[in-house]
N, C-alpha and C positions, 0 to 999 in steps of 0.2 A: 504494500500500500504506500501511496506517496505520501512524504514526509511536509511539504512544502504547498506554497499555493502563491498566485498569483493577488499584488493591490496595490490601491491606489495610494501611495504615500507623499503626504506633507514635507517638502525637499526645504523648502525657504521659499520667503514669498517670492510669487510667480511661478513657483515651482512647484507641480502634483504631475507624479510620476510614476509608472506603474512596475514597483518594483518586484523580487520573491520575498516569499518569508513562509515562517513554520505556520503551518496550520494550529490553531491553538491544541493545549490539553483542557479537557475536561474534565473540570469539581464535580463534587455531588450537588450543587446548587446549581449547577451550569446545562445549557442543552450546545451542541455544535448545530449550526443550520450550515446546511448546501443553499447560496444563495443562488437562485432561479431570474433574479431580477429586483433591480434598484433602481436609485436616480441622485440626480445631480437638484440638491435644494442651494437658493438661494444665500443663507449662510454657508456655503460650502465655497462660496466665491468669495463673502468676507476674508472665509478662511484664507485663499489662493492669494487674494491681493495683501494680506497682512494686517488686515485690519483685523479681526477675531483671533487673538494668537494663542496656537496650540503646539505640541512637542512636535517636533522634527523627528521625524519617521514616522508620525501616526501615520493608520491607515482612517480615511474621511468617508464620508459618508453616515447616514441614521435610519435609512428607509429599506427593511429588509422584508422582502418576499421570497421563500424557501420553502425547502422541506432537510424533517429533523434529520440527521445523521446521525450524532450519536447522544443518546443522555443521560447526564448526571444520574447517580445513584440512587440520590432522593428526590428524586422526580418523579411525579405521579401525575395518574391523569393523559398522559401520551404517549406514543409511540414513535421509534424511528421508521422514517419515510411517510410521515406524517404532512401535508402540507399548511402551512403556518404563517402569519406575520407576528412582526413584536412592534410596538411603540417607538420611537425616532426616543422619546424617554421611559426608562424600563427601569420603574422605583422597585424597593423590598419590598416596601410599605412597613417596614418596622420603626423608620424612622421618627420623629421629633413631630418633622413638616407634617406626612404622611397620616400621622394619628390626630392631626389636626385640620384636617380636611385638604391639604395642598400637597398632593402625592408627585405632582410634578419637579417638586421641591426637594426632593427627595436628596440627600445627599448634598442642597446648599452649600456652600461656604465659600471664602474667598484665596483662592491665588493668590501667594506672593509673588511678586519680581523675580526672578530667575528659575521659577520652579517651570515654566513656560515660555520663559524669552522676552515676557512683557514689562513693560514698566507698569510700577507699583502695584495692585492687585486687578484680578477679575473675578466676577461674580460666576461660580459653573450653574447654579440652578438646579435641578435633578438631571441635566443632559450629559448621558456620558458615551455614545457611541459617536465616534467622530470627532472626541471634544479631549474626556478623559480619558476612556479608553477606545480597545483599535475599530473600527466602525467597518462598513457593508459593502461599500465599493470594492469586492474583493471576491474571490473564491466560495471562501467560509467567513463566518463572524460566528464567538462565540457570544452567545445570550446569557447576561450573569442574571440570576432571582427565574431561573424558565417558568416554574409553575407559577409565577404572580404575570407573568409577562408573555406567553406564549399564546397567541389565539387562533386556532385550526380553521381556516377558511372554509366558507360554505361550498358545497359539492356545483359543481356548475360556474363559478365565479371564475375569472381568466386572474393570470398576474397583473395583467394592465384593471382591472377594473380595480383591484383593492390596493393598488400601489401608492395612492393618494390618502389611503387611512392611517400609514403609522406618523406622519407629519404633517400636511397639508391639508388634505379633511381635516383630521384632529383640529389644529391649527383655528383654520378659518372657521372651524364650527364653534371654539372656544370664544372667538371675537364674537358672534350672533348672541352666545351664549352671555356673554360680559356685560353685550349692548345694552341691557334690562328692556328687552323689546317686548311691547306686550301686541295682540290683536288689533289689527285699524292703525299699527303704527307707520310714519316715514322713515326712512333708515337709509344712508347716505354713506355707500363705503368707496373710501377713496383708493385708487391701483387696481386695475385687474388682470394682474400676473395671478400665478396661481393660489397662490392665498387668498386674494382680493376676490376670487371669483370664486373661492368653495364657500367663502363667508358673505358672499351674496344669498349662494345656495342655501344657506345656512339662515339666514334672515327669514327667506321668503318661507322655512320651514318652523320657522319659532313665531309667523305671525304677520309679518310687514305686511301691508298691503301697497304703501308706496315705496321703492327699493330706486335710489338712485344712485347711478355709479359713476365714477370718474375716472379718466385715463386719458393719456395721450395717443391710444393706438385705436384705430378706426376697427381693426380685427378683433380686437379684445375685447370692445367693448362690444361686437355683435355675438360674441362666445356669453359676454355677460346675461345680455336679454335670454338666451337660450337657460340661463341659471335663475333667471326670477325679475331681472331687472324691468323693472318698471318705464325708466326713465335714464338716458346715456346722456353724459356732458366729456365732450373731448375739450381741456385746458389750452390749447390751441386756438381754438375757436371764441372761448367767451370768456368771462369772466365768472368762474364755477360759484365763486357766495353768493353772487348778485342771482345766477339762474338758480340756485338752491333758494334764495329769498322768496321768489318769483314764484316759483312752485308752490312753496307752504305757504302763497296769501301772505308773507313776512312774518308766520309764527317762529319758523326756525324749522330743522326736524326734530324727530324724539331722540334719536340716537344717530351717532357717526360712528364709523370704522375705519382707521387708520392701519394699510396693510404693504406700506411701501418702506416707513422710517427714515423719512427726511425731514427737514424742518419746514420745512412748505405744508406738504399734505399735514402733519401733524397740527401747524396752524390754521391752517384752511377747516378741518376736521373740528377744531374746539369752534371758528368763528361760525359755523355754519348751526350749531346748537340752538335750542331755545332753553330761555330759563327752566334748571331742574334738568336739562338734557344730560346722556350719559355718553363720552368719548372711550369709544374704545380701540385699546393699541394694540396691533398685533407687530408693529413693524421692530427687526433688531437696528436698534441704533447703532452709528460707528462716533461719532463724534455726541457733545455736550446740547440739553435743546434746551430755548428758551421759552416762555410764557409769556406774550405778549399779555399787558395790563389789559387793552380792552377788548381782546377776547376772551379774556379772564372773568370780565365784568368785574376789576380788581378785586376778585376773590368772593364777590357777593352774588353769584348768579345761582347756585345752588348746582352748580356741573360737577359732577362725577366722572373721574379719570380711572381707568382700568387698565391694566397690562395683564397680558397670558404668555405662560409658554405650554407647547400642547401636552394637554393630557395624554399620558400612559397607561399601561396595564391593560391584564388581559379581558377587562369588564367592557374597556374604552372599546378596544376593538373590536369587541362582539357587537356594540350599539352599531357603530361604522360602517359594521359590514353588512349587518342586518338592514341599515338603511339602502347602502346598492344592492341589496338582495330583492327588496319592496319595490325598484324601479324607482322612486320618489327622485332620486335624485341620481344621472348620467353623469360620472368623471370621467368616463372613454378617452372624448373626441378632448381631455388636456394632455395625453398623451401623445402628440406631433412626430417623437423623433425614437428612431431605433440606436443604439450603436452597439458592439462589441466590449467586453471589458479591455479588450485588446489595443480598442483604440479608445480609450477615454479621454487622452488628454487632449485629441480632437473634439469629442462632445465638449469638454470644459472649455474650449475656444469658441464654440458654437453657442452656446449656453451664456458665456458669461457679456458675450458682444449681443447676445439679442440678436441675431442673424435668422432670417429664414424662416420668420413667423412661430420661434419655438416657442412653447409655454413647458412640456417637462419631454425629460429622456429618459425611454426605460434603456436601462444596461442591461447586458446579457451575456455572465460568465460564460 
């Protein structure tokens, strides 16, 4: 049997390259999965340029579609050659966070300076494939906590259809979920790359009746309408607070959804609220953001700010899958682009320039 396996590793920024390494050993806590298919997220380009810093040699990636090969001793509940996904974040759930109702948290704390290359600290959150430890773009990944973290796909479901559950469903459906959206609301989520557009999807299934989106790309936002949107504003074309005023009569909406992490959308996002409205962030920030006073309503408007990182475990991804199981909601057609694991560092040139109409790539050991 082969000792070895092909991935994607973290070289220095600018640099993800697909090098060998040992296939992991398996704990009793642990499952090895045969990766069948992944993808390239958005932080994985933070990653690339140097802005998110991680150890040099990780292997990147968080989004694993497989089947089990081999598992931990104390594992119950599955089988090898079982097929599966895990969470992009895969708590114990023993933790602190965890018992506290924020299992995404799992594992918190902060980076020192040199333990990663970064100056002064970083926050890891519960996220450790790709980040702390070695992640999916690769061969194998092994899955630490398998039985909290391990969920068997439904019989009939392809890889492309639930490839969008361990981070980007999750994700965008966390933001719907933050929005405090109730029945008959408006809901105003700004980006529709791929977050932007499952947290559409995500809206229109918690309630919204008006769903307005924003983007600069004529494509994306007719992918949007197909996820629930109501109403498309290309930033290009107008002035998005004034057409968002226009729309709600100048109440404001109920809720925004910030799913790009800039300082623009993030301010566009609070100005477009009505008193009491709730903003909510899905975007990873690289740089420091400010709060403008009078989108603030210097502190007196009664606005509630929200940040998410996606839910994990194995409960998440049975909700996830069971929704593309019911049809309610199509991630298909965000899957654009095929490549090899072979040739990744082409997809990652493809991917990270925005080329050729992509929204996600499945990889394929």
């Amino acid at each position: 049997m082969t000792t070895m396996m092909k991935a994607a590793s973290f070289i220095e920024p600018g640099r993800i390259e697909l090098t060998d390494k040992p296939i992991p050993d398996v704990g009793p806590n642990d499952a090895l999965m045969r990766i069948t298919t992944t993808t390239i997220c958005g932080t994985d380009v933070h990653i690339l340029k140097g802005e998110y810093p991680v150890a040099k040699g990780l292997t990147i990636g968080h989004e694993p579609v497989g089947v089990i090969e081999k598992l931990g001793s104390a594992v119950q509940g599955y089988r090898e050659g079982q097929r599966v996904i895990a969470g992009a974040i895969c708590p114990n759930f023993n933790s602190y966070a965890a018992q506290d109702g924020v299992p995404s948290q799992d594992g918190s704390y902060l980076i020192p300076s040199g333990r990663c290359g970064c100056h002064g600290y970083k926050a890891t959150a519960g996220w450790r494939f790709g980040n702390l430890i070695d992640g999916t773009q690769a061969e194998y990944v092994l899955v630490p906590d398998a039985q909290a973290n391990l969920a068997p796909i439904p019989d009939g479901l392809t890889d492309e259809q639930v490839l969008m559950c361990p981070d980007i469903m999750s994700t965008g459906f966390k933001g719907a979920e933050n929005a405090n959206i109730r029945i008959g609301d408006t809901v105003v989520v700004f980006a529709q790359g791929p977050i932007g557009l499952c947290a559409t999807a995500g809206a229109r299934l918690m309630g919204a009746t008006t769903i307005i989106t924003v983007d600069g790309n004529d494509h994306r936002l007719g992918i949007s309408r197909k996820m629930g949107a109501d109403v498309t504003l290309n930033f290009n074309n107008c002035d998005v607070v004034d057409e968002i005023m226009k729309v709600t009569g100048g109440r404001g909406a109920d809720s925004s959804i910030e799913a790009l992490g800039l300082q623009s959308t993030f301010e566009s996002a609070l100005r477009v609220l009505k008193p009491g409205g709730t903003l909510s962030s899905l975007g990873v920030y690289s740089e420091d953001l400010t709060i403008p006073m009078s989108a603030f309503a210097a502190g007196l408007g009664d606005h509630r700010i929200n940040t998410a990182l996606c839910p994990g475990g194995k409960e998440r991804m049975r909700r996830l899958m069971a929704v593309i199981a019911s049809g309610r909601v199509d991630l298909g057609a965000m899957v654009t682009h095929e490549y090899k694991l072979d040739n990744i560092v082409e997809a990652y040139e493809l991917f990270s320039n925005q080329r050729d109409g992509v929204l996600k790539i499945a990889i394929k050991p």
